[in-house]
MARVEX-433588 format. One record per residue (C-alpha): residue number from 1; residue in one letter; x, y, z. Coordinates in nm, 3 decimals, padded with zeros to 5 digits, always signed. Layout:
N
<atom i="NUM" aa="A" xx="X" yy="Y" zz="Z"/>
...
This chain:
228
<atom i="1" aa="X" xx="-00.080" yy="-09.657" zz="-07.725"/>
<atom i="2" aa="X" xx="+00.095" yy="-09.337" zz="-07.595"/>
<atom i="3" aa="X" xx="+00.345" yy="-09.125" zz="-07.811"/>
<atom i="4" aa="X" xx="+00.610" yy="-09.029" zz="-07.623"/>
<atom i="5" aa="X" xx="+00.818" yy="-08.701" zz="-07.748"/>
<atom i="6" aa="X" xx="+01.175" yy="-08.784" zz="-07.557"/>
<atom i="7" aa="X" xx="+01.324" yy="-09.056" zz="-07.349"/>
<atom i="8" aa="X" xx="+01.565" yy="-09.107" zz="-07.057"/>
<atom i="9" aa="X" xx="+01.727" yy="-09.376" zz="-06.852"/>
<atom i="10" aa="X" xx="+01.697" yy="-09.319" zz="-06.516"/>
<atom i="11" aa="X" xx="+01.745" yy="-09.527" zz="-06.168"/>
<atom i="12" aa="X" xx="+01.422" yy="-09.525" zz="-06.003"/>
<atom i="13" aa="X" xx="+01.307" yy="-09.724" zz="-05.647"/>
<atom i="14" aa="X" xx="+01.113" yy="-10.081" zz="-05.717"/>
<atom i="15" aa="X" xx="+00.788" yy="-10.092" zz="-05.550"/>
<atom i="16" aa="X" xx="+00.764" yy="-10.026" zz="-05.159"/>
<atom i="17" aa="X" xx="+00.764" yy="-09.766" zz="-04.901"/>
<atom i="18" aa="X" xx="+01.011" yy="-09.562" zz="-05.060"/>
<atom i="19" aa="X" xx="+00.865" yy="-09.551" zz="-05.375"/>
<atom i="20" aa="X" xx="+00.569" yy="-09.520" zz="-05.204"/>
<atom i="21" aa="X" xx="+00.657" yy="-09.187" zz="-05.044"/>
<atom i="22" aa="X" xx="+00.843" yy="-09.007" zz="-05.320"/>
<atom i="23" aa="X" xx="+00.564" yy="-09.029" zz="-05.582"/>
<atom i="24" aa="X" xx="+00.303" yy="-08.930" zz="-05.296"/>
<atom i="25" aa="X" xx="+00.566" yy="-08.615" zz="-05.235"/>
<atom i="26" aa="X" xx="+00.612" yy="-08.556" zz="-05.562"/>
<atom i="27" aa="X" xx="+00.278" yy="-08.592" zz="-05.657"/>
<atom i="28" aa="X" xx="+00.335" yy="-08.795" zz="-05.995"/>
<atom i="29" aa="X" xx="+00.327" yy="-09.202" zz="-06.012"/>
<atom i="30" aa="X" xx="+00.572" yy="-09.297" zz="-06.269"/>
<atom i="31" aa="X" xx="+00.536" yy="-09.631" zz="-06.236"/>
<atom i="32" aa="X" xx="+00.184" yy="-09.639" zz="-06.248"/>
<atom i="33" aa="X" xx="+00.134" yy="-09.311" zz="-06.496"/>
<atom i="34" aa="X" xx="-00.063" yy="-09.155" zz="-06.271"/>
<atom i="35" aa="X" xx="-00.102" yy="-08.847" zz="-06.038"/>
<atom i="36" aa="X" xx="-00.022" yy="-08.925" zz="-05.654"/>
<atom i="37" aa="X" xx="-00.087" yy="-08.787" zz="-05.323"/>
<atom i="38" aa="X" xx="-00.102" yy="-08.500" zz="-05.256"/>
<atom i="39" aa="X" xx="+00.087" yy="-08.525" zz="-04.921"/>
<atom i="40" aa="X" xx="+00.065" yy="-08.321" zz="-04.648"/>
<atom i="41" aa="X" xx="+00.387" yy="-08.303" zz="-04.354"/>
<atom i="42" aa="X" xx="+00.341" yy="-08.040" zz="-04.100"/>
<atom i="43" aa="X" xx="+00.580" yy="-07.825" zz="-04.051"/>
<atom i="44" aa="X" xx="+00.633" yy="-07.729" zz="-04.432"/>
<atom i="45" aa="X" xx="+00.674" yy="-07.331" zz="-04.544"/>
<atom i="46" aa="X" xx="+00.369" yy="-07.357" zz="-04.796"/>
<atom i="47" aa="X" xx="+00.189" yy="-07.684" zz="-04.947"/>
<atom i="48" aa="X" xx="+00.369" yy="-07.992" zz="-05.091"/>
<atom i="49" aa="X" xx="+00.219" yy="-07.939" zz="-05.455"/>
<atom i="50" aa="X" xx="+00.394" yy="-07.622" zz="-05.444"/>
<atom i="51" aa="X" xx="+00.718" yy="-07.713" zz="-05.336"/>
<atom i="52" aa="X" xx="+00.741" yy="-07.990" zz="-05.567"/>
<atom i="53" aa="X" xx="+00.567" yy="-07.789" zz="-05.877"/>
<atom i="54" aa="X" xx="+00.919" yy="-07.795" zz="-06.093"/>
<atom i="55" aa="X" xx="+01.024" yy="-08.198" zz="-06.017"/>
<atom i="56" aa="X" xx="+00.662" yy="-08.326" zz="-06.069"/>
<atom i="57" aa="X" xx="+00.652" yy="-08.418" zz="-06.446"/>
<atom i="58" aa="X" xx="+00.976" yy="-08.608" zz="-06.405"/>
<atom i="59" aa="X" xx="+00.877" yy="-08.841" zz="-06.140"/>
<atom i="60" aa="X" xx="+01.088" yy="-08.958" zz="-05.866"/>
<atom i="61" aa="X" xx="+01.449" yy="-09.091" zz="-06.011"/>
<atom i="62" aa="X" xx="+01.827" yy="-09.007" zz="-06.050"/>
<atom i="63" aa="X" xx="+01.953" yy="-08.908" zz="-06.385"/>
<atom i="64" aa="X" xx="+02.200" yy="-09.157" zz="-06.543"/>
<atom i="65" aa="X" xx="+02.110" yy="-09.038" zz="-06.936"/>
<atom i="66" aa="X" xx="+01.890" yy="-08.695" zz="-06.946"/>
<atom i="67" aa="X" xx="+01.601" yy="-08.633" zz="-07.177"/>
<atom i="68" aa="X" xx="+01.637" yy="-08.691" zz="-07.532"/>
<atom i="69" aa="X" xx="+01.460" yy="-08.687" zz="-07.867"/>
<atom i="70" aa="X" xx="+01.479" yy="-08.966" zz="-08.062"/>
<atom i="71" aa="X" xx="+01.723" yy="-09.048" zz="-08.332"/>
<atom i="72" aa="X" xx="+01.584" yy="-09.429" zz="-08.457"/>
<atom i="73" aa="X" xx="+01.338" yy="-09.613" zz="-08.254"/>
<atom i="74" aa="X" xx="+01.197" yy="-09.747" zz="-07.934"/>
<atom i="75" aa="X" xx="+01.203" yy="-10.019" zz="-08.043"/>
<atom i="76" aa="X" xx="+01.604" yy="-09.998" zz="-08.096"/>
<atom i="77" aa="X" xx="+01.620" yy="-09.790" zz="-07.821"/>
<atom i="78" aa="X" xx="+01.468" yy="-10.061" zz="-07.606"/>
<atom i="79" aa="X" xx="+01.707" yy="-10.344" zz="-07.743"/>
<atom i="80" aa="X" xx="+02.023" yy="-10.121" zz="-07.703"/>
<atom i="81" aa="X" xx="+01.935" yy="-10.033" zz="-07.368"/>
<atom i="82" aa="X" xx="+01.881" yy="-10.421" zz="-07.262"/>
<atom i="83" aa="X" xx="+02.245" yy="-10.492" zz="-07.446"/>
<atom i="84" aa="X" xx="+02.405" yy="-10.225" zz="-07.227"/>
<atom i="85" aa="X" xx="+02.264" yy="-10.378" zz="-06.894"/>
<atom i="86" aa="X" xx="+02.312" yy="-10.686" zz="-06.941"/>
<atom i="87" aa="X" xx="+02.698" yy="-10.587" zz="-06.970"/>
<atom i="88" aa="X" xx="+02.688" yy="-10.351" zz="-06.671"/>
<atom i="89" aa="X" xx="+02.763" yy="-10.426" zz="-06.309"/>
<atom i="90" aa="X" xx="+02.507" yy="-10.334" zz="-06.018"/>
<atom i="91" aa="X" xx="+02.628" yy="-10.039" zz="-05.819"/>
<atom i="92" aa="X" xx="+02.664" yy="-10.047" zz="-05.450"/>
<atom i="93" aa="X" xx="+02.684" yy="-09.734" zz="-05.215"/>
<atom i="94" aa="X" xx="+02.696" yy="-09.656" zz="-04.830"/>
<atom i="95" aa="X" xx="+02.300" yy="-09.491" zz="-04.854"/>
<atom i="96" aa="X" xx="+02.124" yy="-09.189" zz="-04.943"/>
<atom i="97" aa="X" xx="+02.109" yy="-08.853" zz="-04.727"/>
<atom i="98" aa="X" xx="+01.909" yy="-08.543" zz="-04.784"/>
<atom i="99" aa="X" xx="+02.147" yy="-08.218" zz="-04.944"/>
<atom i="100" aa="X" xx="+02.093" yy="-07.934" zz="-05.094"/>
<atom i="101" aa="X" xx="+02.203" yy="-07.865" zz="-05.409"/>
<atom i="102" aa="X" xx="+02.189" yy="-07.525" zz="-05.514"/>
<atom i="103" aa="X" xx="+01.880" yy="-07.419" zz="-05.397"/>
<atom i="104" aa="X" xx="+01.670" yy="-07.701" zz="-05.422"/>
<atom i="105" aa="X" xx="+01.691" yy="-08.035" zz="-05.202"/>
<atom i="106" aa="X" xx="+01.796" yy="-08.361" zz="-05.315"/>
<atom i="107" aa="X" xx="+01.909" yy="-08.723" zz="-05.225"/>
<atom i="108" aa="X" xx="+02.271" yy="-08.760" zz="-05.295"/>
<atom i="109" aa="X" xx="+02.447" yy="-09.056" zz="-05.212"/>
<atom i="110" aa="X" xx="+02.757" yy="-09.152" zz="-04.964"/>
<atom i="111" aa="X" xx="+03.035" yy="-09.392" zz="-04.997"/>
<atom i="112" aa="X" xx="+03.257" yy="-09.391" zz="-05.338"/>
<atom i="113" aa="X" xx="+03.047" yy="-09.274" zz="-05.673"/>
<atom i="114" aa="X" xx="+03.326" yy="-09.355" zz="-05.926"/>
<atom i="115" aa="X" xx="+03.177" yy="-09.620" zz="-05.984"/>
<atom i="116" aa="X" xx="+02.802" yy="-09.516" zz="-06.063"/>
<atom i="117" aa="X" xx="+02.950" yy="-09.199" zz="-06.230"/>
<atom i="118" aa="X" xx="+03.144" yy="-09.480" zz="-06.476"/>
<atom i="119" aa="X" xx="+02.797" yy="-09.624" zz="-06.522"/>
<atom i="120" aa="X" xx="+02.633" yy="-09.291" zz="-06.612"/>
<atom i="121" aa="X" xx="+02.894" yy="-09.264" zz="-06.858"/>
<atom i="122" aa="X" xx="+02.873" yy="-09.615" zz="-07.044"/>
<atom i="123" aa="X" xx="+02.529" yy="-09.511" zz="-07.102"/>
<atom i="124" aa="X" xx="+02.570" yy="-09.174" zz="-07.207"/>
<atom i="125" aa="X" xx="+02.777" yy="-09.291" zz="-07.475"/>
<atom i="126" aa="X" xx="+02.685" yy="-09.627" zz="-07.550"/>
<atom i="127" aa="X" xx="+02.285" yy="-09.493" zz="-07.611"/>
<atom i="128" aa="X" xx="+02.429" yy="-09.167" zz="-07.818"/>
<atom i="129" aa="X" xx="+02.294" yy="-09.293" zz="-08.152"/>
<atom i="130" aa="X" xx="+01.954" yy="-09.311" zz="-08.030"/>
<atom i="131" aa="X" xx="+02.009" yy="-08.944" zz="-07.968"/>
<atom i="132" aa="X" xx="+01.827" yy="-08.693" zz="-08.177"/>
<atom i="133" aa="X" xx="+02.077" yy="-08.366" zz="-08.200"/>
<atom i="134" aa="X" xx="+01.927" yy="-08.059" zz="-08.023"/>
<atom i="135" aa="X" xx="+01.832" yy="-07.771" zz="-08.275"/>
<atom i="136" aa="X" xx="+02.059" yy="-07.478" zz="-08.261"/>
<atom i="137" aa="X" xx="+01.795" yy="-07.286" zz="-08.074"/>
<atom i="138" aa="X" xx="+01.812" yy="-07.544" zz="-07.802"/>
<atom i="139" aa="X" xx="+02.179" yy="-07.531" zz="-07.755"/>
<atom i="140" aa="X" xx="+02.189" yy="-07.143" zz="-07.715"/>
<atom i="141" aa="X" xx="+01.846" yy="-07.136" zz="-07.461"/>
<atom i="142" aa="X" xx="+02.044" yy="-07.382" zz="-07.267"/>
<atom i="143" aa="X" xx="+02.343" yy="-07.201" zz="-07.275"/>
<atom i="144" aa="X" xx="+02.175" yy="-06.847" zz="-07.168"/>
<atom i="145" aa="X" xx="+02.009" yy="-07.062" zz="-06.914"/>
<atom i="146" aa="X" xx="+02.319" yy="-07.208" zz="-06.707"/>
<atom i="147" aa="X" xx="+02.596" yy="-07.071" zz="-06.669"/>
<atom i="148" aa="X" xx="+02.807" yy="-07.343" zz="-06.798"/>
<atom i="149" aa="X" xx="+03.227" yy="-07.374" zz="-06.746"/>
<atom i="150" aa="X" xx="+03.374" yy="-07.469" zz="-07.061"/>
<atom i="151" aa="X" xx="+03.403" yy="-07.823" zz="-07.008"/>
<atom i="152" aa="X" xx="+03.036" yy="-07.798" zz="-06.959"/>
<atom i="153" aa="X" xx="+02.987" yy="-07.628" zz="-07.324"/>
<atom i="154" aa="X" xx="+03.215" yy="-07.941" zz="-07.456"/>
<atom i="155" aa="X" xx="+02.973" yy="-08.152" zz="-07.280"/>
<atom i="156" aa="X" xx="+02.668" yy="-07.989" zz="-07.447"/>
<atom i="157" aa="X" xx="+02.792" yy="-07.953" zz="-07.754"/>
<atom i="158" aa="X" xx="+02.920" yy="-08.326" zz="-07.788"/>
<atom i="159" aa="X" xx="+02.640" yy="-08.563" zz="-07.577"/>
<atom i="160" aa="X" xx="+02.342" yy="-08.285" zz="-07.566"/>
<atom i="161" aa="X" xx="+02.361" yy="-08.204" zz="-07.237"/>
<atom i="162" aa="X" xx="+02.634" yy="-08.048" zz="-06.984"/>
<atom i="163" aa="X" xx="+02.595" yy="-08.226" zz="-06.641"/>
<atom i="164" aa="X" xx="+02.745" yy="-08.586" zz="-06.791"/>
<atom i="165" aa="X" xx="+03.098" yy="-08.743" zz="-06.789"/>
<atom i="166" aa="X" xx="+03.360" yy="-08.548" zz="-06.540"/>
<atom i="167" aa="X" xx="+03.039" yy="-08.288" zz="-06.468"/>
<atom i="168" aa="X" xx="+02.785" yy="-08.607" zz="-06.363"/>
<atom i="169" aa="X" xx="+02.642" yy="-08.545" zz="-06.023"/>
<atom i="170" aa="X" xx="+02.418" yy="-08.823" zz="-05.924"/>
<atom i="171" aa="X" xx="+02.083" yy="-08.689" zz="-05.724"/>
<atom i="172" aa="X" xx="+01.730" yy="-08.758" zz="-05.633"/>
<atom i="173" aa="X" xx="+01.556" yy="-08.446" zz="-05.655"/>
<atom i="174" aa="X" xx="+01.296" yy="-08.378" zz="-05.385"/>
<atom i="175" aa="X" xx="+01.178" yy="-07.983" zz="-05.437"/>
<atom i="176" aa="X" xx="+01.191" yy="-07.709" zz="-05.653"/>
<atom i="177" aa="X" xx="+01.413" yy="-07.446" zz="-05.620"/>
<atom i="178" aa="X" xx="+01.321" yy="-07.218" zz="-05.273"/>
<atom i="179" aa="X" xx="+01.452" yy="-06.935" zz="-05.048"/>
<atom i="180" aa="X" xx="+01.700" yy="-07.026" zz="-04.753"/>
<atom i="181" aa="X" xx="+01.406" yy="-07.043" zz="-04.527"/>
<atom i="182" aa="X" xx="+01.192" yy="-07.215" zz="-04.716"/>
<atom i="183" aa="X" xx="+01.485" yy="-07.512" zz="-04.768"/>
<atom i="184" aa="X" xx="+01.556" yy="-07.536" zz="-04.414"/>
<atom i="185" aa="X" xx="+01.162" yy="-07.527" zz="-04.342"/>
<atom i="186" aa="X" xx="+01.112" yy="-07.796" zz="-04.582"/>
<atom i="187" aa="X" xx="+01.456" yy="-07.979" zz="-04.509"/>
<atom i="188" aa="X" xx="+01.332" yy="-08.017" zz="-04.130"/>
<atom i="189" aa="X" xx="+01.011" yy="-08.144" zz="-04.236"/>
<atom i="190" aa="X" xx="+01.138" yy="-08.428" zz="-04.462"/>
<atom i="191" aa="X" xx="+01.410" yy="-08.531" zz="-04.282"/>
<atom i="192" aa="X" xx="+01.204" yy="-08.729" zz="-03.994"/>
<atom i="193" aa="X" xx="+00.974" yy="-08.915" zz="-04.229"/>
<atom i="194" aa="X" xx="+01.213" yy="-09.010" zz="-04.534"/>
<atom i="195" aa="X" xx="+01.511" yy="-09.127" zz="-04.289"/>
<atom i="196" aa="X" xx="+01.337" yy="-09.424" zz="-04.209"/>
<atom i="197" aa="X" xx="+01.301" yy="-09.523" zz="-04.540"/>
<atom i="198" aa="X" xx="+01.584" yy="-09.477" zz="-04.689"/>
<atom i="199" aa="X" xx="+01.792" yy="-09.742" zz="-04.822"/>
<atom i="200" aa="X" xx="+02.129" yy="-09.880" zz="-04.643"/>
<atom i="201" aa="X" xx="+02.335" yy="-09.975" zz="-04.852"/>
<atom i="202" aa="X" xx="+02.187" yy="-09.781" zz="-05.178"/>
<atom i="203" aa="X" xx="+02.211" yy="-10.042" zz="-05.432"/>
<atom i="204" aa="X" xx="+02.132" yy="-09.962" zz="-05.795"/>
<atom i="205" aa="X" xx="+02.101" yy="-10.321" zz="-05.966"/>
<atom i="206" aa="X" xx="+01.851" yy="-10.155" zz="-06.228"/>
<atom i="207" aa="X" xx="+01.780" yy="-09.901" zz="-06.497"/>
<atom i="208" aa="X" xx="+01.448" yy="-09.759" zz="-06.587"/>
<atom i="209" aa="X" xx="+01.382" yy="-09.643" zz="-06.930"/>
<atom i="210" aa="X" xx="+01.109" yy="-09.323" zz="-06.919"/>
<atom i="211" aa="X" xx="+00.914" yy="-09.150" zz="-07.149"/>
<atom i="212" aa="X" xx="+00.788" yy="-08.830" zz="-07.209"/>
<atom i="213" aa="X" xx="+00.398" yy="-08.791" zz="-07.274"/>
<atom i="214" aa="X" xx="+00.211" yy="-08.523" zz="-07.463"/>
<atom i="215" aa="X" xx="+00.142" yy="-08.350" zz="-07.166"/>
<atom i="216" aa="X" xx="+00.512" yy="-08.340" zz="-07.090"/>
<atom i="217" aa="X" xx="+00.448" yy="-08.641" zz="-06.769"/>
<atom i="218" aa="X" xx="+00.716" yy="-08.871" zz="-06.805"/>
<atom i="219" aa="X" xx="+00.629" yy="-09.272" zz="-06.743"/>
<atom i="220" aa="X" xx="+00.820" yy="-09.552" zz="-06.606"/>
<atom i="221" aa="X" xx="+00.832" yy="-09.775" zz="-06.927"/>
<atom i="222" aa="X" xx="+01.097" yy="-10.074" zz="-06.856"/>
<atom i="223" aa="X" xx="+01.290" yy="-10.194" zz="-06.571"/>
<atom i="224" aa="X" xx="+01.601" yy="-10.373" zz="-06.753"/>
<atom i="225" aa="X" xx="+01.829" yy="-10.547" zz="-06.454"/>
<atom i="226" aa="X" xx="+02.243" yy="-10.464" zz="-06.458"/>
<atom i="227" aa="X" xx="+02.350" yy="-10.829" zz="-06.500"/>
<atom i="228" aa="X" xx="+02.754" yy="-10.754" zz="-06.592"/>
């Protein structure tokens, strides 16, 4: 049986095209541990594999509770995480539409997120005990890493990670991060092939708990249905 070092909860696609298309792009199978693809679009500024190099060991999915080492048990973990669902509402919003964020490209979704960033939140904290604290060490690398507003720092300093609560930006990241050109390049490329298969109206009526491998892959390890 695998050993995994951290875990995360994280909305990923069920089985289908979609699915289908973002492991191939990505190059990792979550869902079926596994590598994918790779895939080749014409039209891209240099191959997929490169591109996608950063997102890869994540797998395709949108953050709702980052990485983290673990505190008590999966088996706890696991039983906490089923509680929490089973209490939470599905999430409905307009779609999906390719953005860039910074300088990498990413699904993002339309219509009101309220009430998937109230979600995100609910699990941040609810899950929090399961959380092992980051070292010292951690905390400043991630702070010399970001440049993080102070709200951010609260953030890091009280759930382990800055980009939750007020700073939660729900996203689907497709790339790594690339030049101007290179994001436009690869922006026009996608764009023709994923539109189709994007979902209308994006509705998240799941959670996926992941896990971290030895060889830092991280594997789809339980769908658990939002039945509030």
């Amino acid at each position: 049986m695998k050993k995994y070092s951290r875990f995360a909860v994280y909305y990923a696609p069920e089985a289908g095209a979609f699915a289908d298309f973002a492991a191939e792009w990505l190059g990792w199978d979550a869902a079926r541990g596994r590598s994918a693809g790779p895939l080749a679009l014409p039209g891209l500024p240099m191959p997929a594999n490169e591109i996608t190099a950063t997102p890869r060991k994540y797998g395709f999915h949108g953050t709702i509770k980052p990485p983290f080492g673990l505190a008590t048990s999966p088996g706890a973990l696991e039983a906490d995480l089923a509680v929490l669902c089973a209490h939470l509402a599905p999430v409905t919003l307009d779609g999906l539409a390719l953005h860039r964020l910074g300088g990498f490209l990413a699904l993002t979704p339309e219509g009101d997120t309220a009430p998937l960033a109230a979600l995100a939140a609910e699990v941040v904290q609810g899950l929090d005990r399961h959380r092992q604290p980051p070292t010292q060490a951690e905390l400043d690398r991630r702070r010399r890493a970001a440049d993080l507003t102070p709200r951010q720092q609260a953030n890091l300093a009280t759930w382990g990670y800055p980009y939750v609560m007020d700073d939660f930006r729900f996203h689907l990241t497709l790339t790594g991060k690339l030049s101007e050109a290179a994001l436009d390049q690869s922006a026009r490329a996608l764009d023709p092939v994923l539109a189709p298969l994007l979902p209308r109206p994006f509705r998240i009526k799941d959670l996926c708990l992941f896990g971290e491998d030895e060889d830092g892959m991280f594997h789809l390890l339980n769908r658990y249905t939002l039945a509030g």
